[in-house]
N, C-alpha and C positions, 0 to 999 in steps of 0.2 A: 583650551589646552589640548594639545594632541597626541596622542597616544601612539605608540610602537606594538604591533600586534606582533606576539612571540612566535618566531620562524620553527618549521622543525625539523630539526636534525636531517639533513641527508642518513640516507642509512648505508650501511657499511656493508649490507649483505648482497651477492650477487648470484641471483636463480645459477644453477650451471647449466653451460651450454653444453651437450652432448655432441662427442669427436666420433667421429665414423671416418677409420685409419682407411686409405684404400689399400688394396693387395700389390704385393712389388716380388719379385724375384729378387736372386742376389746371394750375396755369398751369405754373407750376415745374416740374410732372413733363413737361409739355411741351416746355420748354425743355432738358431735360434729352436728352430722348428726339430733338430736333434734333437738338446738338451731339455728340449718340451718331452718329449718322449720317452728318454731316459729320467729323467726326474719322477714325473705321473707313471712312469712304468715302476719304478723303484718303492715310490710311496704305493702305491694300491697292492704289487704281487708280494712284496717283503713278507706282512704276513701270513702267507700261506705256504711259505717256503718250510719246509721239517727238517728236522737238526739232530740225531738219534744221539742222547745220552744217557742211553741207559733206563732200567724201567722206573726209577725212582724220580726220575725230574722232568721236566715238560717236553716236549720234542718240537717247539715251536722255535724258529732258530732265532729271531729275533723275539724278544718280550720282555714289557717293564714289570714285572714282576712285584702289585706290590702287596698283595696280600704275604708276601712270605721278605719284602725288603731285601729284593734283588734282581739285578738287572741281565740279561742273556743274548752276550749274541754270538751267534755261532759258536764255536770252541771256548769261548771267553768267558766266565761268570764272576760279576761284581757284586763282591759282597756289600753292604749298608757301610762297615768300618772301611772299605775301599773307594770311598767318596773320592777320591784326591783322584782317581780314574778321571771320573765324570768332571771332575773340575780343570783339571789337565785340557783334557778334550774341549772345554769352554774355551780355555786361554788359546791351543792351536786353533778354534774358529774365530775369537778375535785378534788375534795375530795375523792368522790366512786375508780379515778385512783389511787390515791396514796393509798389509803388503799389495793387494791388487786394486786397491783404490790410492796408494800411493803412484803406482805404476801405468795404473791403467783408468783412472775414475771410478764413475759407475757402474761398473761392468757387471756385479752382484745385484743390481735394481734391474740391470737391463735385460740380464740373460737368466740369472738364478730365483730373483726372488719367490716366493708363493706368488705373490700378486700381480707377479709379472705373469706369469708361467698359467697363472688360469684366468687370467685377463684375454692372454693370448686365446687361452681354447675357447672362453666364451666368445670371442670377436671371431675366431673360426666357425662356430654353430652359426651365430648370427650374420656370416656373411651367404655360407652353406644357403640358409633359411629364408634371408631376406634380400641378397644381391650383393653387388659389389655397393661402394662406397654411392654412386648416384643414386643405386636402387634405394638405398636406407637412407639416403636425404632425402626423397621426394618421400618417402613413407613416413616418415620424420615430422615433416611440413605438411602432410595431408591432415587436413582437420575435423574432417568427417570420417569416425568410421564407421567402414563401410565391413563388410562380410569380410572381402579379402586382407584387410588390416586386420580387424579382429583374428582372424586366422592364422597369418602369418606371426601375431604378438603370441596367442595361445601356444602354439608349436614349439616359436623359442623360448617362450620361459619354459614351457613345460621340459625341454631340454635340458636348459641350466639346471634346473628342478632337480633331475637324475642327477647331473654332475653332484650339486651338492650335495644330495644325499649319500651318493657313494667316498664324496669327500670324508664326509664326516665319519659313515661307519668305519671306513677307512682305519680311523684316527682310534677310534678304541678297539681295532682289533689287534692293536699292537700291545694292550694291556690285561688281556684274558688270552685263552686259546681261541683261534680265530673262528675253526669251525662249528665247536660248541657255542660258542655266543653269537653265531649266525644261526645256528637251528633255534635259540634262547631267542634270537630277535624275532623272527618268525613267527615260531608258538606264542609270544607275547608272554613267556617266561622271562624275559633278560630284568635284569636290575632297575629300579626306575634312573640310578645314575646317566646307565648307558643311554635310555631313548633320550635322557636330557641333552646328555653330552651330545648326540648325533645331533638334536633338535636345533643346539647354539652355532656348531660349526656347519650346519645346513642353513641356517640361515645369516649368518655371516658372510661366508661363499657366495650364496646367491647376491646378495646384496653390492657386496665388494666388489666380485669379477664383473658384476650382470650391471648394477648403476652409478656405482660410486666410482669404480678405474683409479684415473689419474688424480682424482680429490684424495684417496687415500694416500696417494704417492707424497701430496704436494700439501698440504693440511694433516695428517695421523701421524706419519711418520715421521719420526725426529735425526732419521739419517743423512734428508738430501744438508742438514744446519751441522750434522756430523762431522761431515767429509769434508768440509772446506780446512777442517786442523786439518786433515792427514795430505791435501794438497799441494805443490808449489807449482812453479813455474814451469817444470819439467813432466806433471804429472799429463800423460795423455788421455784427453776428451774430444767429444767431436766436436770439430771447426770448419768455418768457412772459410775460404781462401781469397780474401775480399779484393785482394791484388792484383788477382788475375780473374776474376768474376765480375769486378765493377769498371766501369758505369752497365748497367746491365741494360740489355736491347736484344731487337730479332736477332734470330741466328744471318738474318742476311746483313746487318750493319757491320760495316766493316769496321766501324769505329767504338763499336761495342766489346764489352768482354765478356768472357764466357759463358756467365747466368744470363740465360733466355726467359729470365722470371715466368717460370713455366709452374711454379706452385707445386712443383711433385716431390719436393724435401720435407715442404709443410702438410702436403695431403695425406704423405703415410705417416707422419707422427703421430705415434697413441698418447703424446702429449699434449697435443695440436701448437707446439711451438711454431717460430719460425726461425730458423737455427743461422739464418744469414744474419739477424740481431746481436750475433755475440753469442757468447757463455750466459745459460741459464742456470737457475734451481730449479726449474722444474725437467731439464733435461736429463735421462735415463739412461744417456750414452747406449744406446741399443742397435744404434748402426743403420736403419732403416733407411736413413735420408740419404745415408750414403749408396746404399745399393739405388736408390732412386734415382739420383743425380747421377752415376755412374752410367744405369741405362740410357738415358738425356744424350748427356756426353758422346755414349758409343754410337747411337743413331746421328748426332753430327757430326761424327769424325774427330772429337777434339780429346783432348787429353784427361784421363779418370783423374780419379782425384781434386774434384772442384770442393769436394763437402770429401771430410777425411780425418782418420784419427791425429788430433795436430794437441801440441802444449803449446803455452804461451812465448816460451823461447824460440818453438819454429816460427811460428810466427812473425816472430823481429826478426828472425834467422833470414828468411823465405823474401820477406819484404825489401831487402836490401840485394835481393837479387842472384844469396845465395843457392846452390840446389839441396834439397829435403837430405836431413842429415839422418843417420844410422838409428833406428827405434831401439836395437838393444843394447847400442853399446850409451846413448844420451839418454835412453830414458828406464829401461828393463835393468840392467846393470849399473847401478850407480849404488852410493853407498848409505842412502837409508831404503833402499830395495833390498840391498844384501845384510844389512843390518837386521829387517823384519824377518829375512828368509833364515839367519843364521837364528835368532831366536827362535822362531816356528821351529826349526830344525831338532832345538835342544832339548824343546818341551814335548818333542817325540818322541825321539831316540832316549829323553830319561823315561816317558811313560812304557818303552817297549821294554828298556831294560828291567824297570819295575816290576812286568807282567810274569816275564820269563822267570825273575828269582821269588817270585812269591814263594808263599809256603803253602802247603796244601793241607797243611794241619796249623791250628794257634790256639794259644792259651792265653788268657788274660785272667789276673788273681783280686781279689779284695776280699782283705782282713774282718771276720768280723767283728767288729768291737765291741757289743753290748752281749756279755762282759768281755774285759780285755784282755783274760785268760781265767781257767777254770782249775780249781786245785782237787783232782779226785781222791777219793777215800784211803792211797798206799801214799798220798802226797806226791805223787805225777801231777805236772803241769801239764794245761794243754791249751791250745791255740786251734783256733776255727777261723777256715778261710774257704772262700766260695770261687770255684775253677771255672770258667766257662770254658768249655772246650767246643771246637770250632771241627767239623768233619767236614771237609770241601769235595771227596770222594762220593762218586755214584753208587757207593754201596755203603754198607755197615760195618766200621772198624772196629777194633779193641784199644782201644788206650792203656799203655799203661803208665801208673804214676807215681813217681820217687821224687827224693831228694837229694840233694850234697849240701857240703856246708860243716856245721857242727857234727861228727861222728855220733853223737849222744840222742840225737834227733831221730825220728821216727816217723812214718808216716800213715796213716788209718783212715779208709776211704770209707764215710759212710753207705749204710745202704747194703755193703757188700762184705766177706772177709778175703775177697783178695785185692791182688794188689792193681787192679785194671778195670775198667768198664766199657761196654762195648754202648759206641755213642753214633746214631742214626746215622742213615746216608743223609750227607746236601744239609746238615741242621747243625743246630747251636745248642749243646746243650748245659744247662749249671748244674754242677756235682760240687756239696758241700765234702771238704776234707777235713780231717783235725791233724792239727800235729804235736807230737808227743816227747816232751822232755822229762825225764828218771827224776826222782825227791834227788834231793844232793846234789845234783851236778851242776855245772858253771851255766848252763841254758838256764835252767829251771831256778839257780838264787839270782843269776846275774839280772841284768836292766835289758836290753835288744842284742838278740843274736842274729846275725844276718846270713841266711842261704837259701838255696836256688833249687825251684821245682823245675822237674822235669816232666814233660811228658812226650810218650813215646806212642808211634803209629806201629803195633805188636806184627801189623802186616809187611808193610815197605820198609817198618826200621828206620823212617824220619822222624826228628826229635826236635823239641823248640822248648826252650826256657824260657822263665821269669823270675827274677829275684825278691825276694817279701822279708820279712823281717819279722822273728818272734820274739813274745812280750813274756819273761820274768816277773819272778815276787818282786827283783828292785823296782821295774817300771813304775 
């Protein structure tokens, strides 16, 4: 009898091959090579930037604040009760995705992301370091090594190294003051939070930009499975122009078209696609192949735009032998482009108008209940409630605090015999008050009397209410 010896499983894991983009010129790589700049210049100097308000509050212009639950930036300070800020702000940056990824694809993975953006500088050191794209394939494929591999590996990690390190301290100096906690990091005073925090995001960066790249792009991240909702047919990505590029051959065959399969769309990919295949998921829309093909092109004389921002309607558009239709009026201007841009819009312009009528003083009240009123020795009722008052000013106000309502009513600030208390700059503070209803009167026998505390900034003369309600023998 013969037996079936049990097979096993193919495996489903595939070593990565490592991409070494080569270097290209171009508009795009320009553009790119800006917003690197501007970004990494943004994130690293922000914190060191000073913001003078006064001697009571921090002078760092940007700071998350959370020993004290609030956030500053520049002129702006968000209180903990001002959350609807920060969440505002949330909904304009997912609003901002779906509008330019309706419009325009990937252009947030290609141009803005973190990952992108120090992907890019690490492939900058390491070409710096180790050569262009053939130099770091034969380095790559050398199996032995030797002094000068060992060397040149040592160099660039040790570079990435610093990047990441500066990444991370980066990252928490946006949560203390930035100079004191760089002398703290120094002296080996800092928090052990802080060396941790620097320690995860040092070596996360190192890891990401330096060996992981395009696996985090194409495996971690759950956006390139995102965007296919916010998609259609009209949204622009890059395409190939297969129409006028196939059957591909030398540039001397007359009977050939355009793509001289010359592999320079695919060489500069830091995806290592190959973009002539169609629409990927793992394409970053980053424009690279285009400024490649472009250069191709202008050295044979023929016409840019062989690899180009295209939707799927130029495309049918194009193939029929039409010429390339208008970008903003088919595809920038349509109406779930202006559908996103009008909401974005509203969820500003309500966050600005918000900002401007704030108040710069607030009170919020709670009754104390245990007991639910106190009958004193002349047969006065009285009622206990706890004021938080809220000082948003860089100095030290005077509050003062009254009532309306029942005429018969009273009001009695603990702590003190008058009728105001003066309440810290930039803080919160709770002042228990009582209030006071006469034996006899309609407050004092009746069941709930309802009126309205005031309280007043004794300096500006701005005033802001709350309405509470006081408890009777009927209650």
């Amino acid at each position: 009898m013969s037996t079936v010896e049990p097979q096993e499983p193919n495996s489903l894991y595939a070593a990565r091959e490592p991409i070494f983009p080569r270097r290209v010129k171009g508009n795009f790589r320009n553009l790119k090579w800006v917003i690197m700049i501007v970004t990494l210049g943004i994130y690293y100097v922000t914190p060191w930037i000073r913001w003078d308000r006064g001697p009571n509050l921090p002078d760092q212009a940007v700071l998350v604040d959370l020993a004290n639950r609030r956030f500053f930036f520049f002129w702006i300070e968000i209180w903990p009760h001002e959350f609807y800020f920060i969440a505002g702000l949330l909904i304009m940056a997912g609003l901002g995705l779906f509008l330019f990824t309706s419009a325009l694809g990937r252009v947030w993975c290609g141009y803005a992301c973190p990952q992108t953006v120090w992907t890019d500088l690490y492939i900058l050191v390491e070409r710096w370091i180790e050569g262009d794209r053939n130099a770091r394939l034969r380095l790559h494929r050398q199996k032995k090594l030797d002094f000068t591999k060992a060397r040149l590996r040592v160099t660039k990690w040790a570079a990435w190294l610093l990047i990441a390190v500066a990444t991370g301290g980066a990252w928490v100096f946006y949560f203390t003051d930035a100079p004191t906690l760089l002398r703290d990091l120094v002296t080996l005073n800092a928090h052990p939070v802080a060396y941790t925090t620097i320690a995860v995001l040092t070596a996360t960066t190192f890891v990401f930009g330096g060996f992981m790249r395009e696996q985090v792009c194409i495996y971690m991240c759950p956006w390139p499975r995102i965007q296919g909702a916010m998609m259609d047919e009209n949204t622009l990505t890059i395409g190939y122009r297969d129409w006028r590029g196939e059957p591909r051959g030398k540039a001397r065959d007359a009977s050939a078209g355009d793509c001289i399969d010359c592999m320079a769309c695919v060489n500069v990919c830091p995806m290592g696609i190959d973009i002539r295949n169609g629409q990927q998921m793992e394409c970053i829309t980053c424009g690279l192949c285009i400024d490649a093909c472009d250069e191709v092109m202008d050295k044979l004389g023929r016409d840019r735009a062989l690899v180009a921002y295209l939707a799927i309607s130029d495309q049918e558009w194009e193939t029929t032998g039409n010429k390339p239709r208008s970008v903003w009026r088919h595809h920038i201007f349509r109406p779930r482009t202006m559908l996103y841009t009008a909401l974005w819009s509203l969820v500003g312009i309500g966050l600005v108008v918000a900002l401007f009528i704030r108040e710069d003083i607030s009170v919020t009240v709670a009754p104390v209940r245990n007991p639910v009123f106190v009958t004193m020795s002349d047969g006065t009722i009285r009622n206990t409630y706890e004021l938080r008052l809220r000082n948003k000013h860089g100095e030290d106000r005077r509050f003062g605090i009254a009532l309306t309502g029942d005429p018969t009513l009273r009001v009695s600030i603990e702590g003190t015999p008058y009728g105001s208390v003066m309440v810290p700059a930039d803080e919160t503070m709770l002042q228990r008050v009582h209030v006071l209803a006469p034996a006899g009167s309609a407050a004092a026998e009746g069941d709930l009397t309802e009126f309205r505390f005031w309280v007043e900034d004794l300096s500006s003369g701005d005033r802001v209410h709350k309405d509470s309600t006081f408890n009777g023998k009927g209650n």
